[in-house]
C-alpha positions as CSV (number, residue, x, y, z in Angstrom):
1,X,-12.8,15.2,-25.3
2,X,-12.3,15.2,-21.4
3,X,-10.2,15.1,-18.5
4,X,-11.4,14.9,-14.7
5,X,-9.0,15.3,-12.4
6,X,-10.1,14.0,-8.7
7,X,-8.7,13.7,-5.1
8,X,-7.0,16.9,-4.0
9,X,-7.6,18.5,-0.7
10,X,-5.9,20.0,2.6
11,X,-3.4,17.4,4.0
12,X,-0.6,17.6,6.7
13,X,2.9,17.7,5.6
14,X,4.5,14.4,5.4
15,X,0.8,13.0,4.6
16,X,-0.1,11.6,1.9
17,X,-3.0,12.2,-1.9
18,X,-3.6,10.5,-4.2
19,X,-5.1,12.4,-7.4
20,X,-6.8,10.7,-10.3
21,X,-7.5,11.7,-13.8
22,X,-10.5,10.2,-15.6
23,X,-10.7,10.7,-19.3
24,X,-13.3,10.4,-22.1
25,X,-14.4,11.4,-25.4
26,X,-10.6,10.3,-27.2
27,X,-8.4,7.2,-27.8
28,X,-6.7,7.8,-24.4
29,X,-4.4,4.5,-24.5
30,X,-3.0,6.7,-27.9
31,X,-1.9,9.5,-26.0
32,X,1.3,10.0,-23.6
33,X,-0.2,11.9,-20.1
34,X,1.7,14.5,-18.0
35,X,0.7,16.1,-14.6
36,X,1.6,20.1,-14.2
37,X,0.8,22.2,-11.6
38,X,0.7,25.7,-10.6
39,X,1.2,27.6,-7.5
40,X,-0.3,30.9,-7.4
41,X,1.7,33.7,-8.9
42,X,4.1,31.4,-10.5
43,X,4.7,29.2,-13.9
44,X,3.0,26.2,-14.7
45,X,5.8,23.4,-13.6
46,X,5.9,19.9,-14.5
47,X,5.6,17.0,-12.6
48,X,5.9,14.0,-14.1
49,X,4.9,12.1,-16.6
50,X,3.9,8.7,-18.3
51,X,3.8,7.1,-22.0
52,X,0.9,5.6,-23.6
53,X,1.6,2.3,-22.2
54,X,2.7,3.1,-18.8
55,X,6.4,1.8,-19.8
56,X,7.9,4.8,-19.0
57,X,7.6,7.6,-16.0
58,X,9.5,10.7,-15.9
59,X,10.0,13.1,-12.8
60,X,10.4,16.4,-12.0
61,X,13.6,16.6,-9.4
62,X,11.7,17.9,-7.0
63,X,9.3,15.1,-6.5
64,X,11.7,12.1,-7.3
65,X,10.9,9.1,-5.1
66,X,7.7,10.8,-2.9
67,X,5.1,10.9,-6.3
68,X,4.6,7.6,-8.5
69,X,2.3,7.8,-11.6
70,X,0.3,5.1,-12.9
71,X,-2.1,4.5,-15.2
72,X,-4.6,1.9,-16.4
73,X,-5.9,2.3,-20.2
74,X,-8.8,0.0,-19.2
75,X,-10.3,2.3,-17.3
76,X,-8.5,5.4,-18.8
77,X,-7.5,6.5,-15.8
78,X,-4.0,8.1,-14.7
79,X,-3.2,8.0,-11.4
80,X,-0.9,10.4,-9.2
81,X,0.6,9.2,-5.8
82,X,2.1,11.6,-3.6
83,X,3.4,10.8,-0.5
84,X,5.7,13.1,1.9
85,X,4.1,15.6,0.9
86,X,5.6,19.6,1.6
87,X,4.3,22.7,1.9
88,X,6.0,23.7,-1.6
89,X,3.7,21.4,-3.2
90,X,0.8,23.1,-2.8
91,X,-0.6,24.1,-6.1
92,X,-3.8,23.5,-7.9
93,X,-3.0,20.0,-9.9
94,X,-3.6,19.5,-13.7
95,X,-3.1,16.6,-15.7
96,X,-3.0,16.6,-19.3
97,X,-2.9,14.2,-22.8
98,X,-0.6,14.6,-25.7
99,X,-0.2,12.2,-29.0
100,X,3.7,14.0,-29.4
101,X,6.3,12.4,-28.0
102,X,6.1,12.9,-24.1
103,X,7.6,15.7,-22.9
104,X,8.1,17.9,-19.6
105,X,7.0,21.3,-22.0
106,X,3.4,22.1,-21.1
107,X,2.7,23.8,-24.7
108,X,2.7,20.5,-26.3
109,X,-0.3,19.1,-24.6
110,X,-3.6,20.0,-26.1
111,X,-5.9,18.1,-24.1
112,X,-6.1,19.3,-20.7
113,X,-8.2,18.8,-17.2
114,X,-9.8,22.0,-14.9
115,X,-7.8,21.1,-12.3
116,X,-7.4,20.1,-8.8
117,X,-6.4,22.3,-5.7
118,X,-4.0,20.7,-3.6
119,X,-3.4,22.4,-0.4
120,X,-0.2,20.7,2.2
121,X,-0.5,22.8,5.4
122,X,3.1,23.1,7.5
């Protein structure tokens, strides 16, 4: 049971990333998938997230209309646009799978990548 999470780096405010997240080892069209992330010193802060079937997204006010998710179950991949990207968004980048109900709480995820540093310099 894996995630890879791929595709952070050091990028100009107002640029642009794109992060993916690779899974393996579990059903991963079953589970609802969430990106977190976590500056250092503070709280692990959601995102946003998507359901099993890529129906539904779910965003964190402070990234509402600069990140889109996506996902493709053929290739059990979720993917995590950002675009304008700010100096507050630098964090190291996690995503993570969960068969509850899809939520914004980080403690109901129990399958979860190593992370990805993203680093937006001003």
């Amino acid at each position: 049971v894996q995630l890879v999470e791929s595709g952070g780096g050091l990028v100009q405010a107002g640029g642009s990333l794109r992060l993916s997240c690779v899974a393996s080892g579990f059903t991963f069209s079953s589970y609802s998938v969430a990106w977190f992330r976590q500056a250092a010193g503070k709280d692990r802060e959601f995102v946003g997230g998507i359901s099993w079937s890529g129906g539904t997204t779910d965003y964190a006010d402070s990234v509402q209309g600069r990140f889109t998710i996506s996902r493709d179950n053929a290739k059990n991949t979720v993917n995590l646009q950002m675009n304008s990207l700010k100096a507050e968004d630098t964090s190291v980048y996690y995503c993570a799978g969960t068969l509850l109900p899809r939520s914004r709480d980080y403690k109901m995820y129990m399958v979860w990548g190593q992370g990805t540093q993203v680093t937006v310099s001003s």
